[in-house]
Backbone as CSV, one residue per row, in Angstrom:
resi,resn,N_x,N_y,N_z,CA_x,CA_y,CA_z,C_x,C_y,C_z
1,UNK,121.478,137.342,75.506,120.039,137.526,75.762,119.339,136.159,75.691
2,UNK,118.326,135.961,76.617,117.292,134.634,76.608,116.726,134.609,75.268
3,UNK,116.737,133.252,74.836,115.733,133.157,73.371,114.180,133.315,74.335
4,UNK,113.270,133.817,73.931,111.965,133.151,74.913,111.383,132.238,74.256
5,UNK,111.661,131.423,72.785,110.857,130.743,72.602,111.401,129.430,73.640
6,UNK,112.629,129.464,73.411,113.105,128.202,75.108,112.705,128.738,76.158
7,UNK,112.695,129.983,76.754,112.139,130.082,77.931,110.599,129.579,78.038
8,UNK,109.725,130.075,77.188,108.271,129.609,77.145,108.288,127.646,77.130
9,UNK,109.128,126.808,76.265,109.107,125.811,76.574,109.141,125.164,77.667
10,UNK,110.506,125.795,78.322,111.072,125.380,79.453,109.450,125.864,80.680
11,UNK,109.007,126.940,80.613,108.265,127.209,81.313,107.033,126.384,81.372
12,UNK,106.160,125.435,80.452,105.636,124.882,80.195,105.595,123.767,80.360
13,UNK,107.041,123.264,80.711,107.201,121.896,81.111,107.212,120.477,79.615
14,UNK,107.488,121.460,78.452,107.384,120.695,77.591,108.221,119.268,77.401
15,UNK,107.710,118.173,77.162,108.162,116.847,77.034,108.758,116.623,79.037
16,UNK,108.434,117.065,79.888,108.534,117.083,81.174,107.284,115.859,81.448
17,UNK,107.433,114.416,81.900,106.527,114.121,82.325,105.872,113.969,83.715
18,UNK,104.148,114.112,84.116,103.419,114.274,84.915,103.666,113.837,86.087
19,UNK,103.679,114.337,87.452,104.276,113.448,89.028,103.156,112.292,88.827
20,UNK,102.106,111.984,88.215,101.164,111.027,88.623,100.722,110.715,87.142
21,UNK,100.245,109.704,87.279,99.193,109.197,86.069,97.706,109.266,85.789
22,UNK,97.312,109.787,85.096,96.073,109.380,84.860,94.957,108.897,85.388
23,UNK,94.205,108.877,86.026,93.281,107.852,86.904,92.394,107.341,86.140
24,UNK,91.896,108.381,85.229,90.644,107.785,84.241,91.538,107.034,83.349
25,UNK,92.797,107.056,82.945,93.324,106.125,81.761,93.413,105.131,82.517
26,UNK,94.030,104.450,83.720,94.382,103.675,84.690,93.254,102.783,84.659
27,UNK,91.901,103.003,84.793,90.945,102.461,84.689,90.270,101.329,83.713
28,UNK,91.293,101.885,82.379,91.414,100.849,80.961,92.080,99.385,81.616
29,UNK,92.626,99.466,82.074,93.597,97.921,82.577,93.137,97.594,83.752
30,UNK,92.638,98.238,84.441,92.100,97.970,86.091,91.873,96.621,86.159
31,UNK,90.761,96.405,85.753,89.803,94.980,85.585,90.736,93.633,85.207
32,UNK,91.534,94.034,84.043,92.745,93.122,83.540,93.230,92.821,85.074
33,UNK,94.033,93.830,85.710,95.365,93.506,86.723,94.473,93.232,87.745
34,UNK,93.420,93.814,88.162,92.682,93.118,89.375,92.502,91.684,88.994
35,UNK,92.181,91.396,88.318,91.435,89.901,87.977,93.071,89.123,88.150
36,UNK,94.161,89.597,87.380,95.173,88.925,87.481,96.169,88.518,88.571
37,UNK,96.151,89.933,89.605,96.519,89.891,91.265,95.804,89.090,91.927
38,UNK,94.476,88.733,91.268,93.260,88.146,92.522,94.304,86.423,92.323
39,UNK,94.079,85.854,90.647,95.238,84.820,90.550,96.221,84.118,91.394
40,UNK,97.485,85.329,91.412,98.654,85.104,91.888,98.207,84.757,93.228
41,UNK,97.563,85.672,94.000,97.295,86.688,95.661,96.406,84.836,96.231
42,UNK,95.447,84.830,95.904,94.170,84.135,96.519,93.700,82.901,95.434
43,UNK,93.817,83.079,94.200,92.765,82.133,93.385,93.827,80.679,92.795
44,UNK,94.968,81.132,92.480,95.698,79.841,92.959,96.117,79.093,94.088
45,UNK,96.047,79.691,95.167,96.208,79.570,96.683,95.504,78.142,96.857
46,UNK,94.221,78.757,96.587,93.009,78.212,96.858,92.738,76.621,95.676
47,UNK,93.179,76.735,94.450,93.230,75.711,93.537,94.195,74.816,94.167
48,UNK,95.405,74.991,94.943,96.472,73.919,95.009,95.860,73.569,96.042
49,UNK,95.002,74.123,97.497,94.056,73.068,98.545,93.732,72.449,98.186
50,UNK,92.911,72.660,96.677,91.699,71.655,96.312,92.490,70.481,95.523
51,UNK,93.487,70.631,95.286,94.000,69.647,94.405,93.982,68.371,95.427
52,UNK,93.663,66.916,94.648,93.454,65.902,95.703,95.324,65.526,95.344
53,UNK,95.463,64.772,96.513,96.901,64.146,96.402,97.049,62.909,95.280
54,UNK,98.015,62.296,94.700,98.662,61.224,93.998,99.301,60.307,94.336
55,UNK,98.588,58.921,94.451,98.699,57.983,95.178,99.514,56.727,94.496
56,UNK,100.218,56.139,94.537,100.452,55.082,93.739,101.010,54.493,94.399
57,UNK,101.167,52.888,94.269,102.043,51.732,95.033,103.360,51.575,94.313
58,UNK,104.711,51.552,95.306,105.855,51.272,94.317,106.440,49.943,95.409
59,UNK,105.801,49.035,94.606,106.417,47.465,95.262,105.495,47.582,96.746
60,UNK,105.686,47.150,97.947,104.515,46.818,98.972,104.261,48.288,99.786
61,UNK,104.925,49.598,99.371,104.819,50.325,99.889,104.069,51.309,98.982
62,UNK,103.313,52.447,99.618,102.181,53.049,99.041,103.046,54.448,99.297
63,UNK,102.658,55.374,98.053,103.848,56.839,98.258,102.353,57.834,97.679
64,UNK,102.692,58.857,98.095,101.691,60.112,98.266,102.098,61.311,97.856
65,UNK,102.045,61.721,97.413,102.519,63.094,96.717,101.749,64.109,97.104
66,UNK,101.815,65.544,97.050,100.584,66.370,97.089,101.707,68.350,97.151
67,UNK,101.116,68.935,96.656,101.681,70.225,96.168,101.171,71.171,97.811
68,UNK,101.756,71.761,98.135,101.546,72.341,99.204,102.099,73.774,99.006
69,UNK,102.539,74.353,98.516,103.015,75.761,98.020,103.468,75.787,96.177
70,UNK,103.042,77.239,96.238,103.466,77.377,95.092,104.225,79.045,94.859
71,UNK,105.095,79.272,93.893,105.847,80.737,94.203,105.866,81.101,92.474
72,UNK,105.161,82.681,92.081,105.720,82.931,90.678,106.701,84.011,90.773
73,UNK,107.755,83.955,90.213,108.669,84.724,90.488,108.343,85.923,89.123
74,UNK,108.844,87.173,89.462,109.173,88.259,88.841,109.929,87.794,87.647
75,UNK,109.590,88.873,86.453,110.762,88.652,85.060,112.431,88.500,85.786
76,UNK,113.196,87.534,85.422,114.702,87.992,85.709,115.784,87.468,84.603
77,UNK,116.382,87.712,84.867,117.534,86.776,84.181,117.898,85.440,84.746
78,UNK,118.294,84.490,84.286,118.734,82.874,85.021,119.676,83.341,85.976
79,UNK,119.278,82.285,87.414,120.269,82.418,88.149,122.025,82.391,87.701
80,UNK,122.598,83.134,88.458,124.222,83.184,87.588,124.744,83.659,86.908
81,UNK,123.894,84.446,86.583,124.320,85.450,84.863,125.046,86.787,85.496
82,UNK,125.993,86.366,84.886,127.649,87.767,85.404,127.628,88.501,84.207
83,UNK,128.196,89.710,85.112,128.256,91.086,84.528,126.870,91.578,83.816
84,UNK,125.970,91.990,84.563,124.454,92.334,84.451,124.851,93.573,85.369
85,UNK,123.972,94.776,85.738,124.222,95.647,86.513,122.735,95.155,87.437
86,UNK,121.536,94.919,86.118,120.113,94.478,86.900,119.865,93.300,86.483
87,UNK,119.403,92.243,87.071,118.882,91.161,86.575,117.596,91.365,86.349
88,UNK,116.965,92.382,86.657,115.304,91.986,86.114,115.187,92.644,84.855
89,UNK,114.026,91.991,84.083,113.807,91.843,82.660,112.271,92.823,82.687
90,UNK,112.598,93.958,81.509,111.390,94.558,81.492,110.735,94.550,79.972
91,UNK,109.584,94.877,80.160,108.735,94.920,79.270,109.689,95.192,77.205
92,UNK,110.063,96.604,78.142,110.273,96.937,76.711,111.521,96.393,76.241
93,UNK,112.282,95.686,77.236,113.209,94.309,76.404,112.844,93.385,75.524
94,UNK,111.460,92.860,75.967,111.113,91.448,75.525,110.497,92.369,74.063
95,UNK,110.181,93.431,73.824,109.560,94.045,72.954,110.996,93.697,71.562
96,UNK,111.623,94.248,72.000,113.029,94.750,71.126,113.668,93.449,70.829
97,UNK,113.323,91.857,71.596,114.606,90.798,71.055,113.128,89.870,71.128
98,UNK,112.149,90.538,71.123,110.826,89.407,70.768,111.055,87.927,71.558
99,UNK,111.176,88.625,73.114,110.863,87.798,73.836,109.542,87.754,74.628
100,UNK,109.214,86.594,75.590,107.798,86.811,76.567,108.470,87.331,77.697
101,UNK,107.728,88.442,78.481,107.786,88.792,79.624,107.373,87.443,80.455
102,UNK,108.138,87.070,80.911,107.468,85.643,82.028,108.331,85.567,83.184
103,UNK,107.450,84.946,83.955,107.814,84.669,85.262,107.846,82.934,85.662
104,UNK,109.142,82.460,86.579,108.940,81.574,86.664,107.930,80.545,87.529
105,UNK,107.557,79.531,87.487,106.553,79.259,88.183,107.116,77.867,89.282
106,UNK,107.493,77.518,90.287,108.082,76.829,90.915,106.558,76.055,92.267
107,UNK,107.008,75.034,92.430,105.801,74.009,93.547,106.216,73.517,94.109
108,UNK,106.494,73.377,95.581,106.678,73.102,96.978,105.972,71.776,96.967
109,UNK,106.772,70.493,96.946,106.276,69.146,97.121,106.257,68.058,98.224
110,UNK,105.447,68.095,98.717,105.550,67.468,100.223,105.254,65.768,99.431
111,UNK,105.889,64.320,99.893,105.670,63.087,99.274,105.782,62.496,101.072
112,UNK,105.319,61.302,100.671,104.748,60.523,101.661,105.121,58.807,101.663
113,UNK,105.801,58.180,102.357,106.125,56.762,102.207,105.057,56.028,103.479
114,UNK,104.068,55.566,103.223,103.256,54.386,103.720,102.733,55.563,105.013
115,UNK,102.569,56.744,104.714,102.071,57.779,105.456,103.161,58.305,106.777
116,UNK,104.569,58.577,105.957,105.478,58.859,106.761,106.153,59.981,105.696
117,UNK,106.354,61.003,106.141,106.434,62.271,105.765,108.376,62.149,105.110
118,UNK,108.467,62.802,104.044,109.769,62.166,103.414,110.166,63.531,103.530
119,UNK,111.712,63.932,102.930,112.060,65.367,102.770,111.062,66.106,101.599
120,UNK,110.859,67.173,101.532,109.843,67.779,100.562,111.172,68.483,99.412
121,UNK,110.803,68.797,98.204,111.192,69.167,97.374,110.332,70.238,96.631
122,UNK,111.045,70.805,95.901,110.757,72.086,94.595,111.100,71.687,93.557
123,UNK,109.922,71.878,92.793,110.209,71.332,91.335,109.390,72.600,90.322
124,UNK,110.396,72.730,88.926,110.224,74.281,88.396,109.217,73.379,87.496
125,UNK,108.311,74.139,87.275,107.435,73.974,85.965,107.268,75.246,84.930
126,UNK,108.480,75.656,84.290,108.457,76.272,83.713,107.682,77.727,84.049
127,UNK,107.724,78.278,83.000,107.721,79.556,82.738,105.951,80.316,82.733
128,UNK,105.647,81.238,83.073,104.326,81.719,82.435,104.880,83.330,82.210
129,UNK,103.334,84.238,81.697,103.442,85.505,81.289,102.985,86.003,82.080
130,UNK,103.859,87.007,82.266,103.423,87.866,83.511,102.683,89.200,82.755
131,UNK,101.153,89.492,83.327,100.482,90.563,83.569,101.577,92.201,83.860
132,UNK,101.521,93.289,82.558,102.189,94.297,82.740,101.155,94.922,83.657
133,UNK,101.599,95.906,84.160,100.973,96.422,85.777,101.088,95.597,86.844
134,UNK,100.789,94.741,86.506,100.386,93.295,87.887,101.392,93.027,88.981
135,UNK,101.242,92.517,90.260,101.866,92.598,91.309,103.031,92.045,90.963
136,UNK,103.552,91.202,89.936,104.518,90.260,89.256,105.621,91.239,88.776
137,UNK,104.821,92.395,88.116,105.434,93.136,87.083,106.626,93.973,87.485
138,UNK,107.488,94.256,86.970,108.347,95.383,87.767,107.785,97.160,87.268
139,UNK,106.942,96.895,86.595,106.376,98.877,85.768,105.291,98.569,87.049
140,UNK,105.055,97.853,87.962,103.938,98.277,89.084,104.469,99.373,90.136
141,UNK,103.831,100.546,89.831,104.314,101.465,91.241,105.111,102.278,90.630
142,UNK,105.705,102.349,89.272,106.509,103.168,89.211,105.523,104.744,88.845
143,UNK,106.428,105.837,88.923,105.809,106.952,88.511,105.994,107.345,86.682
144,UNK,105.560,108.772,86.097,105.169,108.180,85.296,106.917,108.761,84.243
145,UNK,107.739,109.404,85.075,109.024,109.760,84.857,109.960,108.094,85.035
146,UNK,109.773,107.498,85.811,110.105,106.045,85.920,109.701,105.255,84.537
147,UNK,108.269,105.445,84.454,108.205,104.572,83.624,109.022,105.121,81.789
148,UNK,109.245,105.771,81.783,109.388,106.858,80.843,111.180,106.531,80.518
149,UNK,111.575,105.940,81.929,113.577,105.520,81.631,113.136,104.059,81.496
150,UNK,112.105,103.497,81.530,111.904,102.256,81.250,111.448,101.709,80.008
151,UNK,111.711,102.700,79.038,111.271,102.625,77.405,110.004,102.698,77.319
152,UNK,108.761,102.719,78.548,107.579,102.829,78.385,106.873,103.861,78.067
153,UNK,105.348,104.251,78.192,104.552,105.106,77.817,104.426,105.933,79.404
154,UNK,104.645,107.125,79.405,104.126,107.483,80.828,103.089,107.484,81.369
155,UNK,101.807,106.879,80.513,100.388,106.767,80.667,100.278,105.353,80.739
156,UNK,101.183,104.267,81.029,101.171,102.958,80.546,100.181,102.026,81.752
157,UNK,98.884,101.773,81.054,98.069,101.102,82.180,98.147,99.789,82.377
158,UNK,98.602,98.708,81.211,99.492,97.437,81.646,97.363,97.095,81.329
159,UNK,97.352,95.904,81.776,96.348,94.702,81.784,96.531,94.189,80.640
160,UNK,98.042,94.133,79.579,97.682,92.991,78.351,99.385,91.928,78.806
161,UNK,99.915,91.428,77.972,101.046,90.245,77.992,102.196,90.690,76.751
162,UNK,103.372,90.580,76.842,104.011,90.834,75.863,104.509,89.445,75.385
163,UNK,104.270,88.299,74.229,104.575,87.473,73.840,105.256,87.356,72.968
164,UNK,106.495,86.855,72.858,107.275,86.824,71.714,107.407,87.942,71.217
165,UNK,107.239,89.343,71.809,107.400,90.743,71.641,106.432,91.308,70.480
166,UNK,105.232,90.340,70.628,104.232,90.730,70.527,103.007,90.803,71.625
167,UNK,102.619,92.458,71.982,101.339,92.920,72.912,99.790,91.916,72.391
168,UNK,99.946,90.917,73.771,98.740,90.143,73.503,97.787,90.245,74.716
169,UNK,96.313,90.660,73.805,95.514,91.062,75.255,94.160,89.790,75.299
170,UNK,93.629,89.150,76.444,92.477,88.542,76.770,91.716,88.921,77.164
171,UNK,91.127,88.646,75.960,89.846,89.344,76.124,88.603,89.085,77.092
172,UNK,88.236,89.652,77.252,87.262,89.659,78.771,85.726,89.383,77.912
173,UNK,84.558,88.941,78.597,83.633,87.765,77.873,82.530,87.943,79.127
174,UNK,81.358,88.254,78.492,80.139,88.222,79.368,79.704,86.709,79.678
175,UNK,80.042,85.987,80.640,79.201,84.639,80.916,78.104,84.874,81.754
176,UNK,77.938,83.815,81.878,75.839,83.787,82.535,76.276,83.734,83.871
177,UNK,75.182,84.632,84.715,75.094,84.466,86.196,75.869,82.978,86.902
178,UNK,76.612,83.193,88.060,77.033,82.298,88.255,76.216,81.330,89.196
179,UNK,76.286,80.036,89.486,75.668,79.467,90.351,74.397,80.096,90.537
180,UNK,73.479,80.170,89.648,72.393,80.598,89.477,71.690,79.774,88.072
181,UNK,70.525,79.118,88.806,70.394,78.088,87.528,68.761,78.802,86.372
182,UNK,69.466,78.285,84.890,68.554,79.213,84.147,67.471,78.263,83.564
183,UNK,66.825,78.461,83.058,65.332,77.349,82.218,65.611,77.931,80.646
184,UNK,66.128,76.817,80.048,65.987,76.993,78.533,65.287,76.027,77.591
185,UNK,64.781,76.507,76.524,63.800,75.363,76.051,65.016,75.881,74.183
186,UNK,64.970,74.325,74.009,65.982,74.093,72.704,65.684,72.465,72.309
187,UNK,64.926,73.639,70.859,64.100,72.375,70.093,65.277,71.380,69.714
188,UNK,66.478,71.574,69.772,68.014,70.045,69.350,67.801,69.491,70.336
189,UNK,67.510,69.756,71.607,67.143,68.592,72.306,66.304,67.533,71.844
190,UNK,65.346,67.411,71.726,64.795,66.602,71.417,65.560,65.672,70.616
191,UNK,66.002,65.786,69.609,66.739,64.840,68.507,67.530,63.666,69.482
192,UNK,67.890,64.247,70.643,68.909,63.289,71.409,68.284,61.769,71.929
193,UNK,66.823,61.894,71.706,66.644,60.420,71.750,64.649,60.804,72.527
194,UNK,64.297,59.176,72.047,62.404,59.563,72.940,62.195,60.135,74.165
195,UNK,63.314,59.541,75.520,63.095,60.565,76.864,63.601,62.084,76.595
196,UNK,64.197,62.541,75.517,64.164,63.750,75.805,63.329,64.948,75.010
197,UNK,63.113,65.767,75.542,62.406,67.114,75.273,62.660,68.506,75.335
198,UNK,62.552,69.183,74.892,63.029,70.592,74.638,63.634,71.319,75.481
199,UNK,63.150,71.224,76.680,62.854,71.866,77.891,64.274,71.386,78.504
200,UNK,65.118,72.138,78.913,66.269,71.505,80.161,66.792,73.198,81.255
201,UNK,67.310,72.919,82.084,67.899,73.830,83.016,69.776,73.538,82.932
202,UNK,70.307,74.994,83.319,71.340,75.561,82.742,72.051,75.712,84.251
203,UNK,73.196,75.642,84.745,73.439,76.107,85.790,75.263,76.178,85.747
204,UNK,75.863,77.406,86.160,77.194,77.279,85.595,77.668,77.697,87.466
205,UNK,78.258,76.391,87.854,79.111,76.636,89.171,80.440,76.809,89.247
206,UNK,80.440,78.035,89.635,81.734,78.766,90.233,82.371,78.369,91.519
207,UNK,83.486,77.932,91.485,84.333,77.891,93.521,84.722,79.039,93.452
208,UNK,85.590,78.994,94.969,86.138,80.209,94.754,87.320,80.528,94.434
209,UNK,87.889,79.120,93.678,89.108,79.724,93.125,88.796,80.090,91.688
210,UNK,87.190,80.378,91.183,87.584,81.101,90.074,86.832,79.788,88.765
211,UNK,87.523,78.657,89.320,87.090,77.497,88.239,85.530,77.040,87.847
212,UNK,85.561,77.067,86.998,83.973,76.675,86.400,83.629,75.627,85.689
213,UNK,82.301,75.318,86.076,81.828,73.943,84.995,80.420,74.195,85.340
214,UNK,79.770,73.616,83.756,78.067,74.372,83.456,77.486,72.868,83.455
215,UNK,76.786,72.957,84.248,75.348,71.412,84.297,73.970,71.707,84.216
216,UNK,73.932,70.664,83.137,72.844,70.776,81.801,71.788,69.574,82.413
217,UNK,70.644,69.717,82.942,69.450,69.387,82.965,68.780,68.706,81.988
């Protein structure tokens, strides 16, 4: 005969997890992984244009340097590593041997002899942390039964860093209107010497890769 208290379980779907996730929980990390995709996608893109080139003379000839691509790779294991079934590295690894989830970070180097184009090279600059959820991540896209063989939470919304297998989150920070200049009056001014006076203007300019610097009136 059926027990029914297993049938009622079984019927219920108990410890069975959901075809989908959450949308309103999803929403907790949103802001994190958007801000962090915008990074990878467009906002470093845009920082390595702006970077000016590196010029120096070596004996009568003049050499030029300048970064022209850049690539962050996914968590993996080092190239070469035998008898692995997967080389990629997940979250809840780095948790368990208190490692960083990171990705490597590699730059496409175009150099220049007296303005004659040389072979270009790749050079690794180490390591960064990769954003859980984030386009980097390998828990992006999975469902919530996936994430669930992946030692994770099936509700897992990602926007923090796992460091040294410790969960580290950045914190997000109200700054002042951007490129929009403000009028503040601050009696320490004055102290700075006879031309000055209380009174100065505030203005914090944004590009669009994101970078900022505030000029003080």
């Amino acid at each position: 005969m059926e027990n029914p208290t297993l049938k009622n379980l079984t019927d219920s779907n108990f410890g069975v997890p959901p075809p989908h996730q959450n949308e309103v929980l999803q929403i907790l990390g949103a802001p994190h992984v958007q801000s962090f995709n915008y990074m990878l996608e467009e906002g470093l893109t845009m920082a390595v244009k702006d970077l000016n080139p590196v010029e120096f003379m070596m004996g009568e000839r003049r050499v030029r340097l300048t970064i022209s691509n850049y690539t962050i790779a996914s968590p993996c294991l080092p190239f070469g590593t035998i008898c692995v079934k997967d080389t990629n590295i997940y979250p809840s690894e780095c948790r368990q041997r208190a490692a960083t989830y990171k990705g490597k970070l590699l730059i496409d180097v175009d150099w220049y002899i007296d303005d004659v184009q040389q072979q270009s090279f790749q050079k690794d600059l180490g390591d960064i942390p990769i954003m859980l959820k984030s386009n980097r991540c390998h828990l992006s896209g999975l469902s919530p039964k996936q994430l669930v063989r992946r030692g994770e939470h099936e509700q897992e919304w990602g926007g923090y860093f796992v460091i040294k297998g410790h969960e580290k989150l950045i914190r997000m920070l109200l700054m002042t209107r951007r490129n929009y200049p403000i009028a503040i009056k601050r009696n320490g001014w004055k102290q700075r010497g006879a031309l000055f006076s209380e009174y100065g203007v505030s203005i914090r300019c944004v590009k669009d890769d994101q970078t900022a610097t505030v000029c003080r009136l």
